[in-house]
C-alpha positions as CSV (number, residue, x, y, z in Angstrom):
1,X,71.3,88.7,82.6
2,X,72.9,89.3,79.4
3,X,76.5,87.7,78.8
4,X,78.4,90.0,78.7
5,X,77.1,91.6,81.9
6,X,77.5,88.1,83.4
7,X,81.3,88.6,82.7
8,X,81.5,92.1,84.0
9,X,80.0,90.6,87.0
10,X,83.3,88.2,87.4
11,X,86.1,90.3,85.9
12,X,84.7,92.5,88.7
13,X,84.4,89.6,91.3
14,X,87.9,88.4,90.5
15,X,88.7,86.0,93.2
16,X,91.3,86.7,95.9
17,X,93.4,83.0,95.8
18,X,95.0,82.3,99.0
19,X,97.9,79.2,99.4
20,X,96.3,78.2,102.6
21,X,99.5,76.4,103.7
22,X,102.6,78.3,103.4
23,X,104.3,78.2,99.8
24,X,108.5,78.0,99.4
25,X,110.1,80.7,97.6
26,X,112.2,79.6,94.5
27,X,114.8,81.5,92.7
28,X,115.9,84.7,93.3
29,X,113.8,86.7,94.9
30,X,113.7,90.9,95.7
31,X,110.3,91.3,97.7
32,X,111.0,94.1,100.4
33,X,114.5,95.7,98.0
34,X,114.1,96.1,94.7
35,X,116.9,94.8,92.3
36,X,118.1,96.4,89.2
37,X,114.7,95.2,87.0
38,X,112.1,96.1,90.1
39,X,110.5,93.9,92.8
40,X,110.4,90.4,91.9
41,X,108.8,87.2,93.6
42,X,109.0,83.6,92.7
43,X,107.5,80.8,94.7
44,X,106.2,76.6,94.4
45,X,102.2,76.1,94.6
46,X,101.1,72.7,94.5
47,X,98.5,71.1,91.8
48,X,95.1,71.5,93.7
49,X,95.9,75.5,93.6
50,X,96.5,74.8,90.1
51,X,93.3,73.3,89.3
52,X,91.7,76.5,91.0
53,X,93.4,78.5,88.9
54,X,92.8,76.6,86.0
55,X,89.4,77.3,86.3
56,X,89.6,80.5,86.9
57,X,91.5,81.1,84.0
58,X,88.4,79.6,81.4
59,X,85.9,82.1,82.7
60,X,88.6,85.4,83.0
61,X,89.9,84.5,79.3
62,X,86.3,84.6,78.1
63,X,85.7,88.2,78.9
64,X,89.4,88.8,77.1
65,X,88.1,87.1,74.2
66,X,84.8,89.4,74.0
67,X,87.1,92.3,74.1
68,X,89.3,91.4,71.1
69,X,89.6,92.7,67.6
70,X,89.8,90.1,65.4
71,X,89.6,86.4,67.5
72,X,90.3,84.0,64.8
73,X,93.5,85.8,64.3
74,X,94.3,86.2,68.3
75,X,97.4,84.6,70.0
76,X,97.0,83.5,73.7
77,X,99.6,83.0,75.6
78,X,100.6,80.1,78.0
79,X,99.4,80.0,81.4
80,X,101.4,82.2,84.1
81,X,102.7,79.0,86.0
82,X,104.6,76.2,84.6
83,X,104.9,72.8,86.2
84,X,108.6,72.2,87.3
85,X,108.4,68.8,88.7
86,X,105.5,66.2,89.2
87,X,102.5,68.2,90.8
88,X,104.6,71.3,91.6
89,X,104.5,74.6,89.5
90,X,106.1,77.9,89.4
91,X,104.6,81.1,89.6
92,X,106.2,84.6,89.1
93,X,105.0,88.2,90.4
94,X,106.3,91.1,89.9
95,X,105.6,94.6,90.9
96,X,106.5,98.3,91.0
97,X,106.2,101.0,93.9
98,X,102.8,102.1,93.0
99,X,101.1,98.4,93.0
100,X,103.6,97.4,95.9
101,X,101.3,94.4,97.9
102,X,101.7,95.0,101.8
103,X,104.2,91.9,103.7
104,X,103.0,91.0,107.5
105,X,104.4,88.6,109.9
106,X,102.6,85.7,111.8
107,X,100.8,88.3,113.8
108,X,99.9,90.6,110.7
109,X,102.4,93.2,111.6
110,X,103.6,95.3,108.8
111,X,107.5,94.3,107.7
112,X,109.0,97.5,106.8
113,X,112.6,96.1,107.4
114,X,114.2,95.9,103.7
115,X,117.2,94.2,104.9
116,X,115.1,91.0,106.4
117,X,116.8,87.7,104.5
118,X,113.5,86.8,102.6
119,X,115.3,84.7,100.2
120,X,115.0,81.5,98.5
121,X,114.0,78.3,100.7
122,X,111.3,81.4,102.9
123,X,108.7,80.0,103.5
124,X,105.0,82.5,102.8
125,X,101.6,82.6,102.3
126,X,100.6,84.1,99.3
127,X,97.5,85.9,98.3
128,X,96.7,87.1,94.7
129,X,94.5,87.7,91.6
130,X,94.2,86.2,88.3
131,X,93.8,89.3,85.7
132,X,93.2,88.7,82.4
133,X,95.3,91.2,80.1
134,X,95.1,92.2,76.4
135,X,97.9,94.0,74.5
136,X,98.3,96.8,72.9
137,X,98.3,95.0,69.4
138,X,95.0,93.9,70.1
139,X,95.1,90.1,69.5
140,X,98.1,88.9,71.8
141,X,96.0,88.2,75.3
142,X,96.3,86.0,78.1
143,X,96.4,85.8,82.5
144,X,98.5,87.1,84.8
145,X,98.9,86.4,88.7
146,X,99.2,90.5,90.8
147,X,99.8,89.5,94.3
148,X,97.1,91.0,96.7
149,X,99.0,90.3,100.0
150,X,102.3,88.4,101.5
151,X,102.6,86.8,105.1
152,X,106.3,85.9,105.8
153,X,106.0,82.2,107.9
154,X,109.4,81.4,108.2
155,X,112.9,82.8,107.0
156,X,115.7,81.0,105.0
157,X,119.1,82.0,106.1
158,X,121.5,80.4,103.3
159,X,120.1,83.2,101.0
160,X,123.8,83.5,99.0
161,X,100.8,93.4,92.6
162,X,98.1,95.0,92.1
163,X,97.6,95.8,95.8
164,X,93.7,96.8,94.8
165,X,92.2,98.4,97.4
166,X,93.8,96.7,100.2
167,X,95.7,97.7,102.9
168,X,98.1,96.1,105.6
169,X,95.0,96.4,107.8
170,X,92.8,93.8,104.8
171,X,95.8,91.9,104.0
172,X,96.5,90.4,108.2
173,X,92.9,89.7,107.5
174,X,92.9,87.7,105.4
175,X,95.6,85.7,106.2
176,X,95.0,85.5,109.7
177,X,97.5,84.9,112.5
178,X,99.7,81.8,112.1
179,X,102.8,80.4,114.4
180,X,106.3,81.7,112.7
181,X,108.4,84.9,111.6
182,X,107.4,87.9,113.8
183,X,109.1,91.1,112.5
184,X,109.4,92.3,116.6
185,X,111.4,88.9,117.3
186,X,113.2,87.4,114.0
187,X,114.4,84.1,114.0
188,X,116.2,82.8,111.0
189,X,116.4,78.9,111.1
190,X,119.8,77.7,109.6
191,X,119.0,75.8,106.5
192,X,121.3,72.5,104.7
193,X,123.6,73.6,101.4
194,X,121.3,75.2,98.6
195,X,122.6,77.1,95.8
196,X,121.1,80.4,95.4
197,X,120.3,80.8,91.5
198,X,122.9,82.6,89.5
199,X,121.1,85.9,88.1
């Protein structure tokens, strides 16, 4: 298999990365409501996901770099999470309506309630793709994270993606059932003084 068929193979094969225990959302956050600049998600991952992603990253920027004009002359850009305290690192989505990922509850029911507090301090599984991305100048390349799927596990009430081919039906798949948040039975759990950030 020639090389660059080997890399079709994986662009093609991109792996569907799943925080097997639920992640805490950071910052502000408009997951089910839009804001003013579109949908917006921020949450904490731990270092092992990291290392996944890591590698991940090598073999997706590889087929970026077969695709570029002129490579000794390329810029890549950093990594799409940064570490924000010791073995803890931030990742961003963001999406519009037309790559909007599906959100289930505990039981994989779809949450169509925009006015659910999924702030800050939520807690969620997260399921997403690494995608590798050139620009339109044709040497600036890089990663980016497009969430595939989000399962609310538990709400925060001091609140102050490329969906691929997947449906709500795929995305309870893949997550499974888990105890927490139901959307037919909401419990928000009363959380100590956080400050909301200041956007």
């Amino acid at each position: 298999v020639s090389q660059s068929r080997y890399l079709l193979f994986l662009l093609m094969a991109q792996t569907v990365h799943i925080t097997q225990e639920p992640v805490v959302l950071e910052g502000y956050q408009a997951i089910l409501k839009p804001s003013k600049y579109g949908y917006s998600l921020g949450a904490l991952i731990d270092e092992k996901l990291v290392e996944v992603l890591e590698q991940d990253r090598t073999e997706t920027i590889k087929w970026a770099e077969s695709k570029l004009k002129n490579p000794k002359r390329s810029t890549l850009k950093p990594e799409p999470w940064e570490e924000v305290s010791e073995g803890k690192y931030k990742v961003k989505f963001s999406w519009n309506d037309e790559t909007r990922p599906p959100v289930v509850d505990t039981e994989g029911t779809p949450i169509t309630d925009e006015n659910i507090p999924l702030y800050s301090g939520s807690k969620v599984k997260l399921a997403f793709r690494q995608k590798p991305y050139i620009l339109k100048d044709g040497v600036t390349y890089g990663t980016t994270l497009k969430l595939v799927g989000i399962q609310v596990v538990a709400l925060n009430s001091s609140a102050g993606v490329d969906a691929g081919d997947m449906g709500e039906t795929e995305v309870a798949a893949l997550f499974g059932q888990t105890k927490g948040f139901k959307s037919s039975d909401p419990v928000v759990t009363p959380a100590a003084d956080t400050v909301e950030d200041d956007f």
